[in-house]
C-alpha positions in Angstrom: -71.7 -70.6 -122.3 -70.9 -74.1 -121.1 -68.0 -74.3 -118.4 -65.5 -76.1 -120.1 -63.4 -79.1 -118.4 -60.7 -78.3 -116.9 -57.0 -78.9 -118.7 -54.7 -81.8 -118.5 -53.3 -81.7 -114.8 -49.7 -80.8 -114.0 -48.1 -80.8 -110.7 -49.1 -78.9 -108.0 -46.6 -76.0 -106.2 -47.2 -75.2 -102.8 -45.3 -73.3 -100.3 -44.9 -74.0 -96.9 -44.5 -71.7 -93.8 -41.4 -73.2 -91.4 -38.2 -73.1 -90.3 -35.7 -74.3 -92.3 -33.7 -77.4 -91.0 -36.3 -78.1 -88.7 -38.0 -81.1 -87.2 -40.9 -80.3 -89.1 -39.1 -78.9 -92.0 -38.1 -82.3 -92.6 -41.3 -84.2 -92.2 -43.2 -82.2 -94.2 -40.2 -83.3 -97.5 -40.9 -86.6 -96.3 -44.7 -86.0 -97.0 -44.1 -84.7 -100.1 -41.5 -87.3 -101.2 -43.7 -90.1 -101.0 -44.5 -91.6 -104.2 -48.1 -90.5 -104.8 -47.4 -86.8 -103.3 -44.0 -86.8 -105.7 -46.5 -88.3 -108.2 -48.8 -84.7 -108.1 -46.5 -82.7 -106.7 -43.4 -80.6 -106.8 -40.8 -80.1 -104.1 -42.1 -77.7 -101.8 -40.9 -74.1 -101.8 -40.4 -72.9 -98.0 -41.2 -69.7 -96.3 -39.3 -69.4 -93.4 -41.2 -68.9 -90.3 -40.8 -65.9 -87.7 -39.4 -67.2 -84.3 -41.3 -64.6 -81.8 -38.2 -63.9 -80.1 -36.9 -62.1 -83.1 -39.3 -59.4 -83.1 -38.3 -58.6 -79.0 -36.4 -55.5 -80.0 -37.8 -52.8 -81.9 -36.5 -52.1 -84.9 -36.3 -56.0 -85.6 -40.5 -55.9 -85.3 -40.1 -53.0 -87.8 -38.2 -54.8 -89.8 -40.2 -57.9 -90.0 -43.4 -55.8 -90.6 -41.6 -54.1 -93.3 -41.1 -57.4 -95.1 -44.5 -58.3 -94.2 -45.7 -55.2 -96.4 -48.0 -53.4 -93.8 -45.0 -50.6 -92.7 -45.6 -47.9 -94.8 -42.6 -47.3 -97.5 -41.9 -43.1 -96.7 -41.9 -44.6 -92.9 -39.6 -47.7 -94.1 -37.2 -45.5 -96.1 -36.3 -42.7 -93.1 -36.2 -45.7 -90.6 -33.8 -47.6 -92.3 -31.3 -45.1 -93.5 -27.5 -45.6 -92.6 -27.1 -42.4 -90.9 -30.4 -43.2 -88.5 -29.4 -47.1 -87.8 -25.8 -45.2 -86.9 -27.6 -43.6 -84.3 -29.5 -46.0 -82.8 -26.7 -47.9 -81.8 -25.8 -45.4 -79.1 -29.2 -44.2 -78.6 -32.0 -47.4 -78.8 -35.1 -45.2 -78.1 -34.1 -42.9 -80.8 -35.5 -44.8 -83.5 -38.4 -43.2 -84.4 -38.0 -40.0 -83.8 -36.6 -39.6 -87.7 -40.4 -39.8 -88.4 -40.9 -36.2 -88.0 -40.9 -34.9 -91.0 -42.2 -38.3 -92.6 -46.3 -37.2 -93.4 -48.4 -39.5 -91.0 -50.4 -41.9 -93.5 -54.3 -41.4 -93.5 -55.6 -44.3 -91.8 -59.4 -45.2 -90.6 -59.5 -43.4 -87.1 -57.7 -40.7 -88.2 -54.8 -41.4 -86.0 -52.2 -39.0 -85.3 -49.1 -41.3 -85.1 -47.3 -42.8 -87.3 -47.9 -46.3 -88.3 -44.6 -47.7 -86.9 -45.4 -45.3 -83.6 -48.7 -46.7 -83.1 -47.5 -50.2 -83.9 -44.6 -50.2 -81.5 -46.6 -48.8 -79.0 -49.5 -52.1 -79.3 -46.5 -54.6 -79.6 -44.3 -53.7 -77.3 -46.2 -55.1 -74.2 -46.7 -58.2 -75.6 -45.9 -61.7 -73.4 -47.2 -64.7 -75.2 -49.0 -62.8 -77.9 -46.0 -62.3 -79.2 -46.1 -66.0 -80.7 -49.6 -64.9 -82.3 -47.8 -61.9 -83.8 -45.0 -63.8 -85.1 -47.7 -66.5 -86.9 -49.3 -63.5 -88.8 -46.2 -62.0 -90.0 -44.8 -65.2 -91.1 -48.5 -65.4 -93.3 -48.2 -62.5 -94.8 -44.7 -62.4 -95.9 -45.3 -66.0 -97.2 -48.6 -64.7 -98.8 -46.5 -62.0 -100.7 -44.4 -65.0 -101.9 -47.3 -67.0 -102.7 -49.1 -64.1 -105.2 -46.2 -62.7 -106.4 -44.0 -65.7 -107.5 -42.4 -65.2 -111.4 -42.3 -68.4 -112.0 -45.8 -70.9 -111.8 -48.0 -69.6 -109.8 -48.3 -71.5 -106.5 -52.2 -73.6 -105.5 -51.5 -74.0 -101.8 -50.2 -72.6 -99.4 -49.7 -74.4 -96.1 -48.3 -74.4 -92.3 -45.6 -77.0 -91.4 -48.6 -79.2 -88.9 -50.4 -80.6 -91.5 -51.1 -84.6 -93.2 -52.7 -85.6 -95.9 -54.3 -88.4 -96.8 -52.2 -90.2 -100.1 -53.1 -93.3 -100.8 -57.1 -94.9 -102.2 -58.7 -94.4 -98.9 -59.3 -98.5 -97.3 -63.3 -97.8 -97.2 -62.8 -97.5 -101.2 -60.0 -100.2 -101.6 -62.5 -103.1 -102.2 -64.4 -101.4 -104.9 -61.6 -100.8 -106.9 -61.4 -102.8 -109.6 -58.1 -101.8 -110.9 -55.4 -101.9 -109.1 -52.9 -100.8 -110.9 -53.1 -97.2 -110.8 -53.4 -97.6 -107.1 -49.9 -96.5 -106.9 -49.9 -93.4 -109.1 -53.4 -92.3 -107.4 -53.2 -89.6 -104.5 -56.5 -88.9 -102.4 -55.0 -85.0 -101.4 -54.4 -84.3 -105.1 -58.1 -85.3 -106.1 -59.4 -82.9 -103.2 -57.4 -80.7 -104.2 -58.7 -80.5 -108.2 -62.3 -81.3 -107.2 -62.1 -77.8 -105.3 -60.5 -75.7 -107.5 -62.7 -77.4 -110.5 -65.8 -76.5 -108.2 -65.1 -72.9 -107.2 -64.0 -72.5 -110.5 -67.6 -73.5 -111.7 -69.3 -71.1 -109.1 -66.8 -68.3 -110.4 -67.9 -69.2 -114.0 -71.8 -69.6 -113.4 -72.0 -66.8 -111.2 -69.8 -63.8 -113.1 -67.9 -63.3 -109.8 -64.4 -64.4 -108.2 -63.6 -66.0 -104.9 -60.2 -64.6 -103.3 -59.6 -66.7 -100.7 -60.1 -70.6 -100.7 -59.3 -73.5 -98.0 -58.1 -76.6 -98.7 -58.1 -77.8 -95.1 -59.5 -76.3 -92.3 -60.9 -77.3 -88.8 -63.5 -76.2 -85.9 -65.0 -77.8 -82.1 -66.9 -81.2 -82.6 -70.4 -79.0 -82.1 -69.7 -76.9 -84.6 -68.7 -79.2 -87.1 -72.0 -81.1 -86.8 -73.7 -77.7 -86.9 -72.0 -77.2 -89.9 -72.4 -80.4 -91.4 -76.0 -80.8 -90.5 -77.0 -77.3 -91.4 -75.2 -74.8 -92.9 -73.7 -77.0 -95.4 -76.7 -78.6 -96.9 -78.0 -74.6 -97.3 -75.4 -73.0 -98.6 -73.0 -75.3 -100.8 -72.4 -75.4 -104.2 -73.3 -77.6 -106.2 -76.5 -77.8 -104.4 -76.1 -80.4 -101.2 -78.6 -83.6 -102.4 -80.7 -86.1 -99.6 -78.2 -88.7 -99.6 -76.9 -88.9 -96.0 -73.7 -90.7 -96.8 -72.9 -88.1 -99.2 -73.6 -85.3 -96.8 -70.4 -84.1 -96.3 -68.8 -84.3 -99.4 -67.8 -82.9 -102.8 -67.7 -79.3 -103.4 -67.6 -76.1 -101.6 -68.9 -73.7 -98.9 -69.0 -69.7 -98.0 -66.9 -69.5 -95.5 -69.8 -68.2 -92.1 -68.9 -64.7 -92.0 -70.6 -64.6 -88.5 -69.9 -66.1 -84.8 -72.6 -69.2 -83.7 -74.6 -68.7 -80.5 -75.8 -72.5 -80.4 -79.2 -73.4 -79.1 -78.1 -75.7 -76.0 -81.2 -76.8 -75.6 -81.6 -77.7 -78.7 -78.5 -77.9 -80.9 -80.3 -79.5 -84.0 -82.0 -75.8 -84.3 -81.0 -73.4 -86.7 -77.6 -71.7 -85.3 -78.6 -67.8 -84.2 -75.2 -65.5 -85.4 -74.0 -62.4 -84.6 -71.4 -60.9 -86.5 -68.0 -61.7 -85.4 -66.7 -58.1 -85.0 -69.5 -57.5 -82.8 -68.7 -60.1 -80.4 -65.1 -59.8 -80.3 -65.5 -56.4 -78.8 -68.1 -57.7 -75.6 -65.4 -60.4 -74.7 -62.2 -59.7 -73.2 -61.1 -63.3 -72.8 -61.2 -65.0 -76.0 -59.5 -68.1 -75.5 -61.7 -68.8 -72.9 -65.0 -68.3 -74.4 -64.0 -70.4 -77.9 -62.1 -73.4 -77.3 -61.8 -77.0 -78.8 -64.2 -78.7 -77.2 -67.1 -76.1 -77.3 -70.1 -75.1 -79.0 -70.6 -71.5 -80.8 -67.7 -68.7 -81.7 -66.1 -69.0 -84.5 -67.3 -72.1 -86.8 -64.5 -72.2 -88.6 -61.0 -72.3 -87.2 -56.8 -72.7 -88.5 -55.2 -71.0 -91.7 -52.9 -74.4 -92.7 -54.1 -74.7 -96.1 -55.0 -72.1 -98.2 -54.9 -69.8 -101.2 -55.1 -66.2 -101.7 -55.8 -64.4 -104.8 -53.5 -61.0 -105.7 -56.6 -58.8 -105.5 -57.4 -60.9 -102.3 -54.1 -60.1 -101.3 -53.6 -56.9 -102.0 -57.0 -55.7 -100.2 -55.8 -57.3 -97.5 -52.4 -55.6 -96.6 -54.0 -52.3 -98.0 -56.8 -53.0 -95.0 -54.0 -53.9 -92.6 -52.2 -50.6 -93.5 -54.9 -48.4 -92.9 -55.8 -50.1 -89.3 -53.0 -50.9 -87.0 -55.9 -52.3 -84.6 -57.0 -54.9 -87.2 -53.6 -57.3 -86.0 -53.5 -55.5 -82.4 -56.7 -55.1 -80.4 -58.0 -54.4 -76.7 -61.5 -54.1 -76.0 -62.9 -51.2 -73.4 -62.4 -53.4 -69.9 -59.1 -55.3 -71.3 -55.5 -54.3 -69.4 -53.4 -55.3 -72.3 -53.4 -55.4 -76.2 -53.9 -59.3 -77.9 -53.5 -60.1 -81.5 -55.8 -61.3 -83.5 -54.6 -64.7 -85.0 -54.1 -65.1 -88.8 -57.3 -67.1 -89.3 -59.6 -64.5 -88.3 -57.4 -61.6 -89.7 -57.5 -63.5 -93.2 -61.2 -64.0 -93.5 -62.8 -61.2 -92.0 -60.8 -58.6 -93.6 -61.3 -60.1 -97.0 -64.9 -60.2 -96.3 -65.1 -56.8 -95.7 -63.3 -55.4 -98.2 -64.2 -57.5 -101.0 -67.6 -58.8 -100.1 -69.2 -55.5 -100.2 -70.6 -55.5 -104.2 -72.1 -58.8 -102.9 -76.1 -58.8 -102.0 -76.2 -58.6 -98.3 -77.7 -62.0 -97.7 -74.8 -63.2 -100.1 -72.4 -61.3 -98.1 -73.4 -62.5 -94.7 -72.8 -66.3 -96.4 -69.4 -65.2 -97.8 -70.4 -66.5 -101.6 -68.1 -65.2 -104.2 -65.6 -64.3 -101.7 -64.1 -67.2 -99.6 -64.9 -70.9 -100.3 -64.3 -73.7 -98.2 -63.6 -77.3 -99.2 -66.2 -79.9 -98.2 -63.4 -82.2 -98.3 -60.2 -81.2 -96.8 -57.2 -82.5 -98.3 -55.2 -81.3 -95.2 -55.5 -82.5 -91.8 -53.5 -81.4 -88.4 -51.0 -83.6 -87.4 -52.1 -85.6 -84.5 -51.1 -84.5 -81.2 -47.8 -81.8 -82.3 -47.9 -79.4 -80.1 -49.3 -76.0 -81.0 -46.9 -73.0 -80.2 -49.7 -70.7 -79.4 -52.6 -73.1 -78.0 -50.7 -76.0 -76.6 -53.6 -76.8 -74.0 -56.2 -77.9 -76.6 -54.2 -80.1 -79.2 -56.5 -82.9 -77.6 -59.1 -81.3 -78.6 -57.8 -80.3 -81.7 -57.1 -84.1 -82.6 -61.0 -85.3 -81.5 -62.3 -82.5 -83.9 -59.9 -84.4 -87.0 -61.2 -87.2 -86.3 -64.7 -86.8 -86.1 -64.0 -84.4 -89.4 -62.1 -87.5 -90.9 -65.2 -89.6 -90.4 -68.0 -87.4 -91.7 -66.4 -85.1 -94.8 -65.9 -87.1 -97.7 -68.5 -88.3 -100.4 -67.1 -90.9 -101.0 -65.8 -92.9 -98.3 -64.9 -92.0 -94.2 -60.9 -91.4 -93.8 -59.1 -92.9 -91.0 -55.9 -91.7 -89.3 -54.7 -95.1 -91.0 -55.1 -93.4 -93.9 -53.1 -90.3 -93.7 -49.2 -89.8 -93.8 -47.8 -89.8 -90.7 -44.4 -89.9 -88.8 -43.5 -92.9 -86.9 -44.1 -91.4 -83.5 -47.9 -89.9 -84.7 -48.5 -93.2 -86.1 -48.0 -94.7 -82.0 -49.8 -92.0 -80.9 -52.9 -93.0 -82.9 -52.5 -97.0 -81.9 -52.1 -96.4 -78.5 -55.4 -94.2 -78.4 -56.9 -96.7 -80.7 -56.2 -99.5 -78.3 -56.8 -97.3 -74.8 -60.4 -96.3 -76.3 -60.8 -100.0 -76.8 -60.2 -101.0 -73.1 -62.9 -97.9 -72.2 -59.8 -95.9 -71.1 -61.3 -92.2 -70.5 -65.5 -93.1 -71.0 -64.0 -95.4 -74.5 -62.6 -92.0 -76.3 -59.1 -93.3 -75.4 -56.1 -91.5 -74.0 -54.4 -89.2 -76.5 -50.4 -89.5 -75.5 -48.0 -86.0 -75.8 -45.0 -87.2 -77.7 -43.1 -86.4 -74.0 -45.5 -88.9 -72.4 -45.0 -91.5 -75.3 -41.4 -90.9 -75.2 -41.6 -91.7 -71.5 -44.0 -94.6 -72.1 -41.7 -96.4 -74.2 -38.6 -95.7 -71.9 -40.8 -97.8 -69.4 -41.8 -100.5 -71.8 -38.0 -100.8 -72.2 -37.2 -100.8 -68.7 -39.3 -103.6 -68.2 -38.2 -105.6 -70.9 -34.6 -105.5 -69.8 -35.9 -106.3 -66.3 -37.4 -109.7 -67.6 
């Protein structure tokens, strides 16, 4: 049977993870209220984001996990009655201790806690983890939004760092011969459709379903050109063709269920992997051994644009629930517990639960399971600051832009071409202009918005001087 073209389009809902009122709150409505984006898109629905000082206290990270869905409900029920929260006002480390005669949930390593006990216990230590924590609870409450909305379903759900590119991309502008659907014409939208169209086409073709899907997504400059030079043209769908300028773009990729030992001597080789749960336990530092600017680890980094299927979704907090150590981990030499951050939570576990009636070598590539756009429709905002990995937005901004110039099929992107705010806009110009000079071996000088801030109170100074 013939896979039949898709129907007219309507708008696209997405919901968006941050905090109301915000800054960012109110750049991403000015995103969206741009003609084009208003053009394909509704108003976005929010869901609030978890400040991580609000899970300090105990029964607030109980609380917050609750609404997250991973607490279990006979725990939930005995924890939150009256009579106990009564109680714990006078008596703070009596919170638990109503478990008692609550039946301790089966779980994977036969633990013999209760979930709450066991997560209290991992959590409680934790110093700037905390923010990690906070990041993955604010995704899975959002995800429980996103699935189990009465009202349209939702396409994409996003963090509050992204831009996106809205207008006919300037490499196309001169071959367009009518310009007067310029206006009405939005360049995230069309990603946006050509994915869903494509997976949709794999799902139809192949008799299986893919549960998780990214619509933007990000990894170090090595790995993107591992991934762009390799493991793309191998494993996409439709099939990759020879064309070099169309290397990069149209359709979709499984998601590398595996970490990438790169081959420094010769990185055009085929990557050597090693699956990722494997090498998570043999390093007990892991923000040092992947970082922005490096080859191998994870290829494939962020969870800023995405959707999640209910089955997707519901394996997933049904994993959670049975493992306390699939969010809170700490390897045999490690002092302290870490987190594991929502982007490799959100694959991995899906992979493993779901990707098991998958062949193996299908499984190792993810097909069926989790695709990945080869042509993001959502970028990360130049240069604002990460609240859990401030020290490589740099990085984070070289990787966008080499991924800017090389995925597309039908044209590079340029930071010209994205939305941004006024102050990202500088930012760009004045590394634009500093690469120019040869500033920093010609890659230019990226500017914090503190530093532009202060650059431009200089400027001033010395304008009022003359």
């Amino acid at each position: 049977m013939p896979f039949s073209p898709p129907p007219p389009r309507r708008k696209l809902r997405v919901l968006v993870i941050t905090t109301p009122n915000s800054n960012r709150h109110t750049q991403i409505l000015q995103l969206f209220a741009t003609p084009p984006m208003q053009h394909h898109f509704e108003t976005p629905t929010i869901s609030p984001a978890i400040p991580s000082r609000s899970i300090r206290s105990q029964y607030n990270l109980l609380r917050t996990a609750h609404k997250a869905g991973i607490i279990p409900q006979e725990e939930w029920n005995a924890i939150s009655t009256p009579e106990n929260l009564k109680l714990v006002k006078s008596d703070p480390e009596s919170l638990l201790k109503c478990l008692k005669d609550v039946p301790i949930t089966p779980r994977y390593n036969n633990a013999n806690v209760h979930y709450c006990v066991e997560l209290w216990r991992k959590a409680k230590g934790l110093n700037r983890g905390r923010a990690v924590l906070a990041c993955v609870l604010a995704h899975l409450i959002a995800m429980k939004t996103f699935v189990e909305s009465d009202d349209d379903k939702f396409d994409v759900l996003l963090e509050d760092n992204v831009r996106a590119p809205i207008s006919i991309p300037a490499s196309l502008l001169s071959n367009q011969e009518d310009g007067g659907k310029e206006e009405l014409y939005c360049e995230c939208a069309e990603r946006i459709w050509n994915t869903i169209q494509t997976s949709e086409q794999w799902e139809h073709e192949s008799g299986r379903q893919c549960h998780l899907r990214y619509y933007g997504w990000l990894g170090s400059i090595p790995n993107l050109e591992w991934l762009l030079h390799h493991y793309i043209p191998q494993t996409s769908f439709p099939a990759n063709n020879n064309n070099e300028q169309n290397k990069g773009g149209g359709g979709v990729f499984p998601f590398p269920s595996f970490v990438v030992q790169i081959n420094n001597d010769n990185e055009d080789a085929t990557a050597k992997t090693q699956p990722e749960e494997e090498k998570e336990d043999t390093n007990n530092d892991d923000d040092k051994k992947h970082n922005a600017n490096t080859a191998g680890g994870t290829p494939i980094w962020g969870a800023y644009a995405y959707s999640i299927s209910s089955t997707g979704y519901q394996s997933l907090i049904q994993s959670l629930q049975h493992d306390v150590g699939a969010i809170l981990w700490k390897g045999k030499r490690m002092r302290c517990y870490l987190v594991k951050p929502i982007d490799k939570i959100l694959p991995r576990r899906i992979l493993s639960t779901l990707g098991d009636e998958l062949e193996e070598e299908e499984q190792k590539k993810g097909m069926g399971v989790v695709h990945v756009t080869r042509e993001p429709a959502f970028f990360r905002a130049p240069m604002l600051s990460s609240k859990i990995h401030p020290q490589w937005d740099e990085g984070f901004c070289r990787s966008t832009e080499y991924q800017l110039d090389h995925y597309g099929s039908c044209g590079r992107l340029d930071w010209d071409d994205l939305w941004l705010t006024t102050e990202e806009a500088e930012i760009v110009a004045y590394k634009k202009k500093s690469s120019c000079k040869g500033e920093n071996g010609n890659d230019g000088i990226w500017l914090t918005l503190a530093q532009l801030a202060d650059l431009k109170l200089k400027e001033g100074g010395k304008d009022g001087d003359a």
